[in-house]
N, C-alpha and C positions, 0 to 999 in steps of 0.2 A: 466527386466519387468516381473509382474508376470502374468501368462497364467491363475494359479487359485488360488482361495483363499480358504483356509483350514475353516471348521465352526467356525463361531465367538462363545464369549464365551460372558457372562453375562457381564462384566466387560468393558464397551466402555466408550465411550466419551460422557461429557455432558458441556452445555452452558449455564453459569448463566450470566445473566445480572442484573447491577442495577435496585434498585428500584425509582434512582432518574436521568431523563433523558431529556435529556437538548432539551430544543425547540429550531425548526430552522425555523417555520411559524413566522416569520418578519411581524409584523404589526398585528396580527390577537390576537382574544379573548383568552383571559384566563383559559375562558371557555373552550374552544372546546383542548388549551391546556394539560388541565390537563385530560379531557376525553381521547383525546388521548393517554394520556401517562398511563393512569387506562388500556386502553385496550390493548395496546402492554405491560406492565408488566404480566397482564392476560395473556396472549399468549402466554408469554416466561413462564410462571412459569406451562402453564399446556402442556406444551412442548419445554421443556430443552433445549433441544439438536435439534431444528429445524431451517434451514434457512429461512431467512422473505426473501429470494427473491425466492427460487425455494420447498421453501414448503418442503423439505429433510429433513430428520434426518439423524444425524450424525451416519454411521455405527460403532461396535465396532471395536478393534483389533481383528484379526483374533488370533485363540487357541493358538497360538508362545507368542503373543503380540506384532504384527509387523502390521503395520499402512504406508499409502500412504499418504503424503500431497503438493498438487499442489498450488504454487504459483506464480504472475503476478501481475501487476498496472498498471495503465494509461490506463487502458483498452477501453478510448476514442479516443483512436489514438493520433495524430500530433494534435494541437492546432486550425489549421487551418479549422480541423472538425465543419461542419456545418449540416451534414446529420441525425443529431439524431441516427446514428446507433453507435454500440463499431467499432473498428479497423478491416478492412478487413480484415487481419491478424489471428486474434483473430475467427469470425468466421466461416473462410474459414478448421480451424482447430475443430471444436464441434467435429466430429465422432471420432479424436482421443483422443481427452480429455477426450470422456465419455467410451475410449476403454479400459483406462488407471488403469480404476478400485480402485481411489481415495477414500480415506474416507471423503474427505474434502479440499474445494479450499478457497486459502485463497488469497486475492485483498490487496494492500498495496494501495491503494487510488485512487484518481481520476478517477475513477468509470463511472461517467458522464463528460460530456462537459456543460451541462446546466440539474441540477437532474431533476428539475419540468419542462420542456419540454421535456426531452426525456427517462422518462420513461415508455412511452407504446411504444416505438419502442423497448428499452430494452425487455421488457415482452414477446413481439411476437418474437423477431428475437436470443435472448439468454439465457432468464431465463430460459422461457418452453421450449426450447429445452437444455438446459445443467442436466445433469443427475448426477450429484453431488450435494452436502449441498454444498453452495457459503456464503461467508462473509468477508465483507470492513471494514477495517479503514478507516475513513471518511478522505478526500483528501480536499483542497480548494475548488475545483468544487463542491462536492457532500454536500454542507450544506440548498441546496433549501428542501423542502417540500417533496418533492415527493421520493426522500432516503428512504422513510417509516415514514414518515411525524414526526419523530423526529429522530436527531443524539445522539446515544449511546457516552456517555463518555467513557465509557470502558465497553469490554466483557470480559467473563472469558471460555474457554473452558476446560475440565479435559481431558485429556487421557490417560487412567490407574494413571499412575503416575505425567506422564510431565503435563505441564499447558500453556496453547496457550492463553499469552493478548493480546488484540486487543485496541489498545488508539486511542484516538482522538487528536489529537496533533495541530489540527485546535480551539480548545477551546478557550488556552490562550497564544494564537499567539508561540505556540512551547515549551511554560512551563507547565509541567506534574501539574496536578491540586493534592490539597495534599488529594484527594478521592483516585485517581491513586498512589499515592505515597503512603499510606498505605497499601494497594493491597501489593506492591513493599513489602513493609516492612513484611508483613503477611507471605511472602514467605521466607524470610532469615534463620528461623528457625524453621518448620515446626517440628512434630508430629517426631519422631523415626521412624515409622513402618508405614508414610505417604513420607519419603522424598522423592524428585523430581527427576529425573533423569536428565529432561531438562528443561528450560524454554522458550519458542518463544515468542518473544513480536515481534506482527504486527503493523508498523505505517505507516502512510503518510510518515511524514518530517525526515531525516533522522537528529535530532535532535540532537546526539553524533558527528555527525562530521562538524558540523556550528563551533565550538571554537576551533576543535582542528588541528593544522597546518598540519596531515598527512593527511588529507581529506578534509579539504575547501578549495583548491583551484582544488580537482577534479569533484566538482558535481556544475559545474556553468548553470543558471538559473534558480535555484534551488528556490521553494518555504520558504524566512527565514525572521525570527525574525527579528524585527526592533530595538529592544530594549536589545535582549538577551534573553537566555532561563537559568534556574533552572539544565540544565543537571548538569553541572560540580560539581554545589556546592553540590542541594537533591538529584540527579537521581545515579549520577558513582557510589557515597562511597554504595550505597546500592546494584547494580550490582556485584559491588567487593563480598559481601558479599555472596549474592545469586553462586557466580562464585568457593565458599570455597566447595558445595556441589552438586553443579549443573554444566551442559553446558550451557551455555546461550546463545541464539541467537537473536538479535534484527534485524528486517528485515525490511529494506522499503521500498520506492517508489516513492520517487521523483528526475527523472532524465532528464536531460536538454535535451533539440532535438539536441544537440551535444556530446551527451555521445557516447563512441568509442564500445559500448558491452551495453546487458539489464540486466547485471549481475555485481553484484561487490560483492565480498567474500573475505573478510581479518578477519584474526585472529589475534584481536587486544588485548588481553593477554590471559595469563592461564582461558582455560575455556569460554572467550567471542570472540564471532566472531559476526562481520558488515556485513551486508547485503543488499545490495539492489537489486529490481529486479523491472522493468514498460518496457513499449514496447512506440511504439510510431509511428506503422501501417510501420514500416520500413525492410527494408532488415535484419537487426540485430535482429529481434521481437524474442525472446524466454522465455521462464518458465523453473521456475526451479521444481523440483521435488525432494523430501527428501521421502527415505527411511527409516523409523524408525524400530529400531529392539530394544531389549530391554538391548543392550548393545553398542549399536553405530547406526549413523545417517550414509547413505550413500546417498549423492546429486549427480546430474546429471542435465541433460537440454533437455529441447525438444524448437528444434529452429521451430518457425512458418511460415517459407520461405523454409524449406530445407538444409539450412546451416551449415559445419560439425561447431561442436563447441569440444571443449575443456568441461576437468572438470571445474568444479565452481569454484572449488579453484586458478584455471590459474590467474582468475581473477581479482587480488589482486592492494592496492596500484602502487606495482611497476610497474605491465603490463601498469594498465592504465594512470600511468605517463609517458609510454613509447609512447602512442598513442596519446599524446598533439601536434598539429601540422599536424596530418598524417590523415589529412582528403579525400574524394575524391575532385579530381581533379577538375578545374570548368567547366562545358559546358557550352560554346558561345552560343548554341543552344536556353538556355534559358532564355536568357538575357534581348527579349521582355514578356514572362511573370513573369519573378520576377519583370521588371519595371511594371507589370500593375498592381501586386499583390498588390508592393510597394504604389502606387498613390492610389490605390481604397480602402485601408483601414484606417479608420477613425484616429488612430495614426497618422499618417503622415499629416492627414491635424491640427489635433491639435498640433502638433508638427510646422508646416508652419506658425499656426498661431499665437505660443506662439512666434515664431523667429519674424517675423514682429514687433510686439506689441515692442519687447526687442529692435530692432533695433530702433524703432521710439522714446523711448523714452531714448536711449543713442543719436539718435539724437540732438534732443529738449536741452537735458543736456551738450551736449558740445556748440551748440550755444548761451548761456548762457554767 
């Protein structure tokens, strides 16, 4: 961890967004649509590189060219979140987040529990208090209004060299839209005396491992495609490409309330490594942390309970096919409140009452 930072130099990070940005005000004018979206383009074009939730600008790399970036998701805890607030977890830890001396905290999703309701508890309880540039890949959750009353297709960050995309992977139900896909393409063969050193693509859905058999049967509950996604066919062969010149990192953020660790890092070929990272207001809650230097990345973790952790990379395929099964133990203890959790939520009674209806009318049809 660094103690102090050397003077920055002219050369930092900037954040271009589109100029065509998708509405998520359901039901409302067209009007008041495309004004919105005239004034958050104005916003972002007469300042680049600033975050729409805490008002920051992204600092440069320091004179080395060496850059801090903190990452996390599900930053709304456990599901069963009702409080409008992020994850006790999450901010029972601000003083060392903002200790941490980041250029840049980057959310892999789910952001909120309900965006347009609990955004002014957001505002009071973590934005203005977090002392870093913040920015989300939009998550399931976070497509209400109040996100910043339209969701970004995609952002682009520069840092020096590397380039930080941030997709929305909620668009079209988990298939890269072909705006995103050109982005993709625009990267493979870049400029001589511009190439990339790394590429980070931030998303919700971890969208590379829904088809492929080394990883779908470890991320269950998993927010996924009904239909399929576009990864294998348009998304990988262009990865591949970008992977000829670059590291490439795809990192995201949707993991089940029975994932065994809030980290998963595998190095799934020459040059691309899988990522995921969300917390979930649990014993396990940690961020990851990427050291960028200008010739290697070096990750680490900061656990939000106090818990020793391992490097990131522990946390691979094989560990957590190791931890399938090896859950804790059950307490009897609480046995009367998961039956009252069970009974008082509305699932269960739709669930009671689809079984009825199904029995009454296999009834009827056998008496027949």
């Amino acid at each position: 961890m660094r103690k102090e930072r050397p003077t920055p130099h002219a050369g930092g990070c900037t954040l271009d967004l589109p100029t065509g940005l998708r509405s998520s005000f359901f039901g409302r004018s067209s009007v008041k649509h495309v004004a919105c979206s005239l004034l958050l383009v104005f916003a972002f074009s007469a300042s680049a590189q600033r975050s729409r939730f805490t008002g920051l600008q992204v600092p440069p790399a320091d004179s080395t060219g060496y850059y801090r970036i903190l990452i996390g998701g599900h930053f709304h805890g456990e599901s069963t979140n009702r409080s409008g607030y992020p994850a006790s977890t999450l901010l029972a830890n601000l003083d060392t987040i903002n200790s941490l001396g980041a250029n840049l905290f980057l959310s892999t999703g789910d952001l909120f529990m309900d965006a347009e309701k609990d955004r002014e508890r957001y505002e009071r309880a973590f934005f203005s208090k977090l002392k870093v540039p913040f920015f989300n890949a939009p998550g399931n959750h976070d497509l209400a209004g109040a996100v910043g009353d339209e969701v970004v297709e995609m952002g682009r960050i520069q840092c020096g060299t590397d380039i930080i995309l941030i997709l929305n992977t909620e668009v079209n139900d988990g298939s890269l839209s072909k705006r995103s896909i050109d982005q993709l393409q625009a990267i493979i063969a870049p400029p001589s005396d511009s190439a990339s050193a790394r590429v980070i693509i931030i998303s919700h859905r971890p969208i590379w491992a829904e088809d492929d058999p080394q990883y779908s049967d470890l991320f269950k509950d998993n927010t996924r495609s009904l239909t399929g996604t576009n990864f294998e066919k348009d998304v990988y062969p262009i990865l591949e490409k970008i992977a000829e010149h670059a590291h490439l990192y795809w990192i995201s953020g949707s993991l089940g309330g029975q994932a065994p660790s809030s980290i998963f890092f595998q190095q799934h070929a020459p040059n691309i490594t899988f990522i995921q990272c969300a917390i979930r207001d649990e014993p396990r809650d940690a961020l990851l942390i990427a050291d960028v230097y200008p010739d290697s990345v070096h990750w680490s973790a900061l656990s939000l309970t106090g818990q020793a952790l391992k490097a990131p990379e522990t946390y691979d395929a094989a560990w957590w096919r190791k931890q399938t099964g090896r859950g804790e133990s059950f307490n009897w203890r609480l046995l009367p409140y998961m039956i009252k959790t069970t009974v008082t939520h509305a699932a269960f009674w739709w669930g009671a009452a689809f079984a009825l209806v199904l029995v009454f009318m296999v009834r009827r049809f056998l008496r027949r």
